[in-house]
Structure formats: structure tokens, C-alpha cells
NUGUGU-85662 format. One line per field, with one value per residue (C-alpha): residue number from 1; y, x, z. Coordinates in pm, whole numbers, always signed. Layout:
pos c(NUM|...)
c2 c(Y|...)
c1 c(X|...)
c3 c(Z|...)
//
This chain:
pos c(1|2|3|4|5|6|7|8|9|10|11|12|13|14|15|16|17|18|19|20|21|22|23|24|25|26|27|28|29|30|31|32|33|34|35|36|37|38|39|40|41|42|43|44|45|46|47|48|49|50|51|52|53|54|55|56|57|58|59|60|61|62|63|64|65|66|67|68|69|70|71|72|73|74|75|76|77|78|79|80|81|82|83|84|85|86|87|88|89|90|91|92|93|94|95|96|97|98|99|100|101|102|103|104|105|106|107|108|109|110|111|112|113|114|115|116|117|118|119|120|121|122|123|124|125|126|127|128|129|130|131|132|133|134|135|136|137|138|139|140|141|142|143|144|145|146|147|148|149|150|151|152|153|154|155|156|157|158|159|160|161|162|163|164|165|166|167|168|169|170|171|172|173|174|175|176|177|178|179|180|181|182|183|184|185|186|187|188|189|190|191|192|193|194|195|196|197|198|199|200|201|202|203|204|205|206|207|208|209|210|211|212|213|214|215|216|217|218|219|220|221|222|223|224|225|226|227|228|229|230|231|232|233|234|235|236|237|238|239|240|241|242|243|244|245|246|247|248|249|250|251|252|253|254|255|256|257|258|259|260|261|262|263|264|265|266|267|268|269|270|271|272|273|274|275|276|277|278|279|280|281|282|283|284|285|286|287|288|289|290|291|292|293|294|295|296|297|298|299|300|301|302|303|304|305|306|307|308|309|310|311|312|313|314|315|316|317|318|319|320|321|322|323|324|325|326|327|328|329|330|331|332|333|334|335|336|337|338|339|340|341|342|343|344|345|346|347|348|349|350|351|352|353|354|355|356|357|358|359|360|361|362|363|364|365|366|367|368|369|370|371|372|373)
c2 c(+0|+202|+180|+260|+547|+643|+605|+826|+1095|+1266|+1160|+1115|+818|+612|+627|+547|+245|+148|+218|-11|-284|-273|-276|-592|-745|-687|-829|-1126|-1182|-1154|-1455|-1663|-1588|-1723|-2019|-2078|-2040|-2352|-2061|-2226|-2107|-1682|-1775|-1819|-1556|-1327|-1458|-1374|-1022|-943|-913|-797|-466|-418|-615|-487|-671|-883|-1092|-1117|-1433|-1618|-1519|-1684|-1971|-2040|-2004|-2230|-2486|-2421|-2497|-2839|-2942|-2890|-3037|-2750|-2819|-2577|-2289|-2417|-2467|-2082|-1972|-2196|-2132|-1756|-1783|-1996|-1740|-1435|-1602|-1823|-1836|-1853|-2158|-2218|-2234|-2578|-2693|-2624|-2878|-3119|-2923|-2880|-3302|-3343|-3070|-3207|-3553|-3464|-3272|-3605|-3397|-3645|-3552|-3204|-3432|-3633|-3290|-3198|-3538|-3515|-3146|-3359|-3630|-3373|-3138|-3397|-3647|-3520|-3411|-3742|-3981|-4198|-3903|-3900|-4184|-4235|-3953|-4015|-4363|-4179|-3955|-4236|-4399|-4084|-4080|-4462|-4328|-4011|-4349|-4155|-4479|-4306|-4058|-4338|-4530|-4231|-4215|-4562|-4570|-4298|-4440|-4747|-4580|-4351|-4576|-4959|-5130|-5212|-5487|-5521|-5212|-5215|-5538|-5392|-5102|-5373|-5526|-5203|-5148|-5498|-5395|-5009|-5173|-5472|-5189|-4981|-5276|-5232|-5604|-5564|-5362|-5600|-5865|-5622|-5559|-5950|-6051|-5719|-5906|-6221|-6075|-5838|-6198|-6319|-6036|-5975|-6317|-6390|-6049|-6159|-6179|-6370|-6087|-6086|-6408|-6432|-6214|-6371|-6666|-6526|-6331|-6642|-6839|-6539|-6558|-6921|-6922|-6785|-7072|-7345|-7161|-7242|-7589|-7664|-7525|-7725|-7983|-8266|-8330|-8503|-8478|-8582|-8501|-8139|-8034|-8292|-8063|-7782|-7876|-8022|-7712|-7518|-7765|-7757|-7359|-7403|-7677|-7448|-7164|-7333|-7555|-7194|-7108|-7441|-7349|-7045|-7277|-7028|-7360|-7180|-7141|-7460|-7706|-7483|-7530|-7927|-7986|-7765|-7964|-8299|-8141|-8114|-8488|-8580|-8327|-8493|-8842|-8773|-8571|-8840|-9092|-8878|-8739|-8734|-9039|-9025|-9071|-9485|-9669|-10035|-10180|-10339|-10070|-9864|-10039|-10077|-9713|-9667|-9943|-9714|-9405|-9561|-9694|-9335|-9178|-9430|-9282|-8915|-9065|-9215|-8933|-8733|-8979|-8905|-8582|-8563|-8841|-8576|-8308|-8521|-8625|-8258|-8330|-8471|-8123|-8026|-7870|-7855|-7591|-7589|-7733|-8012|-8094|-8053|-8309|-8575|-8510|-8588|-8916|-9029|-9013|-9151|-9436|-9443|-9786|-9592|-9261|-9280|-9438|-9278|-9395|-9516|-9401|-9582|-9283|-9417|-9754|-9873|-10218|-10205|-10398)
c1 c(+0|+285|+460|+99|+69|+456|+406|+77|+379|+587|+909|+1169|+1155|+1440|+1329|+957|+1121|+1283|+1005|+773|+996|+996|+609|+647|+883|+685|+311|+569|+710|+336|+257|+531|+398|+75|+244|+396|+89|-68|-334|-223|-500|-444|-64|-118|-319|-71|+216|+9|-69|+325|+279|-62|+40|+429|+438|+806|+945|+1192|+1094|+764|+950|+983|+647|+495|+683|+597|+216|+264|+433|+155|-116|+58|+91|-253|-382|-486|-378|-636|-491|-131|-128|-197|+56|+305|+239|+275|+585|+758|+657|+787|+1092|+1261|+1586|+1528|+1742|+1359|+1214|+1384|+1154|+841|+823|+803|+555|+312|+357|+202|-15|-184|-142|-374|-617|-626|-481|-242|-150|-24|+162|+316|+455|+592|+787|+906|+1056|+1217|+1384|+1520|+1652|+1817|+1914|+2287|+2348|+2071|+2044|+1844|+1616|+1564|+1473|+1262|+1081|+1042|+900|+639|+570|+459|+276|+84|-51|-130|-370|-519|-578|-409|-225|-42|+116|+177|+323|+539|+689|+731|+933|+1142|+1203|+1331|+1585|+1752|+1726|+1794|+1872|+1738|+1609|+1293|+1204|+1315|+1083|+799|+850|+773|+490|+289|+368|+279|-80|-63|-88|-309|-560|-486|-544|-168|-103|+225|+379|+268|+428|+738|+732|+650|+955|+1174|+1027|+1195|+1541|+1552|+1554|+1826|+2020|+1972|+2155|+2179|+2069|+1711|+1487|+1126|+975|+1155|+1166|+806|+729|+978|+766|+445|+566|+698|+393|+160|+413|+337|-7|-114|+157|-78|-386|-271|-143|-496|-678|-512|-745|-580|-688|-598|-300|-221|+172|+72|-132|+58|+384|+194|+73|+375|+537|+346|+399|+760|+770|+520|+707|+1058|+820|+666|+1034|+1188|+890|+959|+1355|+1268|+1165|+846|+661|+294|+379|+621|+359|+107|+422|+413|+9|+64|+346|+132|-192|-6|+118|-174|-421|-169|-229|-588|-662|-407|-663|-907|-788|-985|-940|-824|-1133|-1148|-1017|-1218|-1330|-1009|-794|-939|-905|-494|-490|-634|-412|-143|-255|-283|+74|+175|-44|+66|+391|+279|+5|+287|+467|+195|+115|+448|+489|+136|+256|+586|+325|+115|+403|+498|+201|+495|+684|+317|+257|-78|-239|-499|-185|-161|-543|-591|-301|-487|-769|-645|-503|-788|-900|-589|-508|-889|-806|-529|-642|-1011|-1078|-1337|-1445|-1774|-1914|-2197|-2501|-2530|-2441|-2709|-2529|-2360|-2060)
c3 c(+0|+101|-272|-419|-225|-341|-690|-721|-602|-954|-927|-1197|-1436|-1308|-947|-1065|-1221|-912|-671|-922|-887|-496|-551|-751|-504|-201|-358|-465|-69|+49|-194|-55|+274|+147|+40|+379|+527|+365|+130|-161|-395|-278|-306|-692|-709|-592|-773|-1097|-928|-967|-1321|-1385|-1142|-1270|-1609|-1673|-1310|-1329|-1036|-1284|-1406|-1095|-1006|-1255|-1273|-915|-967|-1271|-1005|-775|-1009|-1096|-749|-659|-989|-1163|-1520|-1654|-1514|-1503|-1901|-1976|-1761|-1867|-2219|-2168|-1987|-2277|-2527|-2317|-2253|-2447|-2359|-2010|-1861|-1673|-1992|-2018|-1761|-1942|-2123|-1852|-1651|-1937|-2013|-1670|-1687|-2044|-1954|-1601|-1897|-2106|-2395|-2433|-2777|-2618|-2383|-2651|-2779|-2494|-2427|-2802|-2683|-2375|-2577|-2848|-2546|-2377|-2666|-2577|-2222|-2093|-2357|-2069|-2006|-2371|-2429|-2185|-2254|-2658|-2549|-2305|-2614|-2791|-2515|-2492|-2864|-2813|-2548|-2771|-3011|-3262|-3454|-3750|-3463|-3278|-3592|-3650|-3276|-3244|-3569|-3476|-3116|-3323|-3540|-3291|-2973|-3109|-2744|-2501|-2698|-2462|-2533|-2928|-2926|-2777|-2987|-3309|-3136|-3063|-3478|-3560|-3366|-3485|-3898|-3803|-3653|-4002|-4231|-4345|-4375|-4552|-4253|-4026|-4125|-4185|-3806|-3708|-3921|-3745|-3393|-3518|-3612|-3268|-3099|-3286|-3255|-2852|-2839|-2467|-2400|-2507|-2165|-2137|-2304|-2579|-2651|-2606|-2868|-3122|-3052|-3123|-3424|-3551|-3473|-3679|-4009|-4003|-3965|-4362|-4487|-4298|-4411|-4752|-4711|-4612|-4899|-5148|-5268|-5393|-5768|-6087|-6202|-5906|-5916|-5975|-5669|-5482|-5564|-5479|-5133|-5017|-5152|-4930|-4657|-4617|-4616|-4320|-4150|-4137|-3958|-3738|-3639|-3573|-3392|-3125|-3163|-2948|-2697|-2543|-2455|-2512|-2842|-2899|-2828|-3084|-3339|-3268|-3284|-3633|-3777|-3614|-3810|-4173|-4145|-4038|-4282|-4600|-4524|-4485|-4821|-5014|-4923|-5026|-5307|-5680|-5896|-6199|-6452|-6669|-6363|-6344|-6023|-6016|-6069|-5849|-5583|-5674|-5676|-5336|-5211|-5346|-5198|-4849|-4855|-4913|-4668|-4366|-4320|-4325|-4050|-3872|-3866|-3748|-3443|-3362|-3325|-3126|-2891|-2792|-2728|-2544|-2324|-2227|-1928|-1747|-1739|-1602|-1973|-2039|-2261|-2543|-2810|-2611|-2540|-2879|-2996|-2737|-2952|-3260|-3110|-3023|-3390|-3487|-3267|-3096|-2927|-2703|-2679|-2733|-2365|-2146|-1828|-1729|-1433|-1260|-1171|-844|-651|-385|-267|+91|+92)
//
């Protein structure tokens, strides 16, 4: 009140100046006092005063900058953002200026603009690239977190790749990286980059050596698992028909592409998705035999020759069916490592349709039993 009082007075320009900056100083000391006090929300207030009544003080700066803080702390992004935004603009090359960024992440983040946040984060991983590189990446990853949760996927594709090129270890976080893509261009329809990114999942496994944790290794699996899956699709779909050499070619063509997948997917040795690898290769031996037998005759056989043909066909389908009983009977045997997932149900299954006199045995249970022995 005193310096109001003062400064209604005429008084040369350079001691208005100073008086005015004693004004400033004094409304910012009662805001600190405020703040000690525990009046957090008149403590803001005030340090915002400092500059609406003496725009030109330099304790301005710190004024606001402290009412930004204050606004954060109590969870008032609202009125933090505006502040902090000002502030930025009015002084760029303020070494506190650094600290925006971070402030206004939190602040935008609390506001669910996570977009704005993602910005932000992107500042803090270009600002600190060289002095932090930790701090920087950490940060760019957060960025992209952020734009996962805006459900923004082609800023989240972008941020993900870029994460990838300039930060390529740790590989858990370089694989995750490729899974979030592979999910980013499955959501997008982009089926080529998908399978870009499953195939990048396989070779960050290879690469990580003994470096590769659980995680990573997990997700080698699974990509794996996925590239094989079209490969088996196909195999499938090929109907066996006359000539018989020709689609024969062509499915076991097919076949032995899927069989190398799905053997690199159990060489990763992730045992939910090595015992899916087994029951697949189990299922081709097993799907061959059955659609030889099956397969189209060729047209003019007699009775007679028919039936030599079949007799042919079945002595080349028995050792793809033994083959295939096999493999099932190693999956099936994993219940003594106490392995026992869908894969492995499933292979039980298709024993009992192959060998039904060992594996097709249920037990018959009586509904009640009224004799006392």
C-alpha cells in the first residue's frame, strides 16, 4: 500500500522504475507468505498479481513460474497450461524455460490432452538427446505412449518408428517397440507392414543373443507363430486333384515352407507357443495323409484298378500318418513337465482319432451304486 501510495507521487523516471519494482517485489514476498501459510489457492493468485500490477518486473518471471508450479501441485492443469504457455513465449531463452516442457507433459497428460503431452515429451527427448540420452529416451517412449492413449495410430506409428531408429537397445524395449507397430498396422489394415514388423520381432531376438529376456523371446515366438499361420492356411486349402503329381507338388510345396516356420517357432523354446508349433506340424502330417486318401481319382479306372490305386494311396499316406502320431505323442508327453495348454489338449484329440483304441478311452461311471458292501 505504502509503494501505491509512493508512486501516485511525480518523481523522476528512473526512481519510478525502481520504486515499481519494490512494488512488484513486495506483492511477490506476500505470496510466498501465502504459500507458507498452507493458502495455496491466494498464493497463486498473488504470484500472478506481480505481473498484472508491474508487467516490466523482473521478479515477474519467478512469479509466474511459481504459480505455474503451484497450479501443478494442486492439480490445476487448466490454469497451469496458460501460464506456462505464456511464460515460454515471453521467454525463451530462459534456462527455466527448459523446464516447461516437462511441466506442461504433466499438466496435459492430467487434462487427457495427451496428444499435447506427446509434444511436450518429443521437446524432452530432443533437449536432452545429448546431455541425458536416458532421459531422452525415456521420454520419446512416453511420447509415444501418450498418442497410443489419444488413439491416434499413424502418430503413434510415427513415434514408435522414430524411437526405433535412434534408440535400437534395449532390446525389450526395441521389441515392444515392433509389437505395438505390428498392432498399430493390423488396426490400419496395413497387412504388408505388419508382417514387416512380425519378421523385425523375429530378427531383434536373434540379434539380442543372450541379452534376449522372457519378453523378448516371447514375442519372437508369437511373431513367428503369426508368419506361419497364412503358410498353414494355404497348405490346407489345397485340394488334392488329378494330375495328381501337380497339386501334390503344390501342397507339399506349401507344406515344407510351413514346416521351417513353425520348427523356428519351437527353436525359441516359449513352450505356449512350442507345443502350438508341434500340434501344427502334427496337423499337416496328419491333414496330408488324410486328403491323399481322399484325393480325386483319376477318370477310366475299373473296379479293379481302383481299388490298386487306393491301395497305393494308403501306402503313401501311412507314413505321413505315422509321422503325425508321432509328433502328437511328444506333445502329449509334455504333461509330465506339467505342460498342459490348449496345443496339447488338442493333440490328445487328434489321437484319439488316430489311434482311438489308445487314446479314445473314457471312463464309465456308474449314476449311483445302492449295494452295501
Amino acid at each position: 500500500m505504502a509503494y501505491g501510495k509512493l508512486l501516485d507521487m511525480q518523481m523522476p523516471a528512473e526512481q519510478r522504475a525502481q520504486y515499481r519494482e519494490k512494488l512488484a517485489v513486495s506483492i511477490y514476498r506476500q505470496a510466498e507468505q501465502q504459500q507458507e501459510q498452507g493458502n495455496l489457492d491466494i498464493a497463486a493468485a498473488t504470484f500472478l498479481r506481480v505481473g498484472q500490477a508491474v508487467p516490466e518486473a523482473a521478479v515477474r518471471k519467478n512469479a509466474e513460474f511459481d504459480a505455474a508450479t503451484l497450479f501443478i501441485n494442486q492439480g490445476r492443469s487448466t490454469d497451469a497450461i496458460p501460464v506456462l504457455e505464456a511464460f515460454r513465449q515471453r521467454y525463451p531463452d530462459d534456462p527455466l524455460t527448459d523446464t516447461i516442457p516437462d511441466k506442461l507433459a504433466i499438466a496435459y497428460e492430467k487434462q487427457g490432452n495427451y496428444t499435447a503431452a506427446a509434444g511436450e515429451l518429443q521437446l524432452i527427448a530432443a533437449n536432452y538427446k545429448g546431455d541425458d540420452p536416458e532421459l531422452s529416451r525415456q521420454a520419446l517412449w512416453k511420447a509415444a505412449e501418450m498418442q497410443d492413449r489419444a488413439e491416434q495410430p499413424q502418430a503413434s506409428i510415427a513415434l514408435y518408428q522414430q524411437y526405433l531408429q535412434e534408440w535400437p537397445q534395449p532390446y525389450d524395449f526395441r521389441s515392444e517397440a515392433q509389437f505395438r507397430l505390428v498392432e498399430l498396422n493390423r488396426k490400419t489394415g496395413n497387412s504388408e507392414r505388419e508382417n514387416h514388423w512380425l519378421q523385425q520381432l523375429v530378427t531383434s531376438y536373434r540379434q539380442a543373443g543372450g541379452e534376449a529376456n522372457d519378453r523378448v523371446a516371447w514375442l519372437a515366438a508369437y511373431a513367428s507363430f503369426t508368419l506361419a499361420e497364412p503358410h498353414f492356411a494355404e497348405f490346407k486349402r489345397i485340394a488334392l486333384t488329378q494330375p495328381l503329381k501337380t497339386s501334390l507338388a503344390a501342397k507339399t510345396g506349401v507344406m515344407k515352407k510351413a514346416l521351417a516356420d513353425y520348427q523356428a517357432v519351437a527353436d525359441i523354446g516359449v513352450a505356449e507357443y512350442a507345443t502350438a508349433a508341434n500340434y501344427k506340424i502334427g496337423e499337416m502330417y496328419r491333414v496330408l495323409a488324410r486328403d491323399l486318401i481322399a484325393s480325386e481319382r483319376p477318370n477310366g479306372l475299373d473296379e479293379l484298378e481302383l481299388e490298386e490305386y487306393t491301395m497305393l494311396l494308403e501306402d503313401k499316406a501311412f507314413p505321413y500318418e505315422d509321422q503325425a502320431i508321432d509328433i502328437l505323442i511328444a506333445n502329449t508327453n509334455l504333461v509330465t513337465d506339467d505342460i498342459y495348454d490348449q496345443w496339447v489338449k488338442k493333440s490328445f484329440g487328434a489321437l484319439a482319432e488316430l489311434i482311438p483304441g489308445r487314446y479314445a478311452k473314457f471312463e464309465q461311471v456308474e449314476s449311483y451304486v445302492d449295494i452295501i458292501y
